[in-house]
N, C-alpha and C positions, 0 to 999 in steps of 0.2 A: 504494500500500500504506500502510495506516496505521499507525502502532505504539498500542501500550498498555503500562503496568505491569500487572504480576499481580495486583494490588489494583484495579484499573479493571477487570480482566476478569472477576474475579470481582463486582466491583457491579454490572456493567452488563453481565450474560451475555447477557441477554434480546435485550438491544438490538442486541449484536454477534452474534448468531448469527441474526438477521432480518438483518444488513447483508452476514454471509457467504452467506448464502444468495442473497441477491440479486446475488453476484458479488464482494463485497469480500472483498480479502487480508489479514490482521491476523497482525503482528508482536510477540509478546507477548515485552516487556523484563522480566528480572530483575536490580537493580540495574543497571539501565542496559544490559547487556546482555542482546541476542537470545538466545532458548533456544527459540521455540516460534513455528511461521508455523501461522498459523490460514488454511486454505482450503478452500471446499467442494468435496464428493465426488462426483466423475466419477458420472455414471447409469449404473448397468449396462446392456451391451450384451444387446440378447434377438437368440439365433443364430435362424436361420429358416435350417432347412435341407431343403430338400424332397424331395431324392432321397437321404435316409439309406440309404436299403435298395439301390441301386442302389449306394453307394462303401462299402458295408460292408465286412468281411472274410469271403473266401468259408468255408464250411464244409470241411473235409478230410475229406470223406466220412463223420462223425459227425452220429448224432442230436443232437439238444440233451441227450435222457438220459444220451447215453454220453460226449459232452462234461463235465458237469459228473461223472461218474464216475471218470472219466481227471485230473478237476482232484482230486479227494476221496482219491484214490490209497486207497483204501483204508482211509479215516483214518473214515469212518462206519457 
């Protein structure tokens, strides 16, 4: 991990945000001390899920119409 002042990170953003990306950690000091760890952001996970409709939740003997009716209570 490397550190920087808040004055280096701000001159040299460019450079550290090429070096985060490529996996570096950076410790930004204010007055000497740590306030801020610079590290890059986890990849979203893409779900793949292929039998949605097989572990759905079964219907209680409602249509889809009277389903959202029963949700609307009467409020439309």
């Amino acid at each position: 991990m490397k550190t920087v002042s808040v004055r280096e990170m701000k001159a040299q953003w460019a450079e550290i945000e090429e070096q985060v990306a490529r996996g570096e950690t950076f410790e930004v000091l204010n007055r000497g001390k740590p306030v801020v760890r610079i590290v890059a952001a986890a990849p979203r996970r893409i779900l793949k899920w292929e039998d949605h409709l097989a572990t759905a939740i079964p219907a209680r003997g409602m249509t889809g119409q009277e389903a959202v009716n029963a949700d609307r209570e009467g409020r439309w």
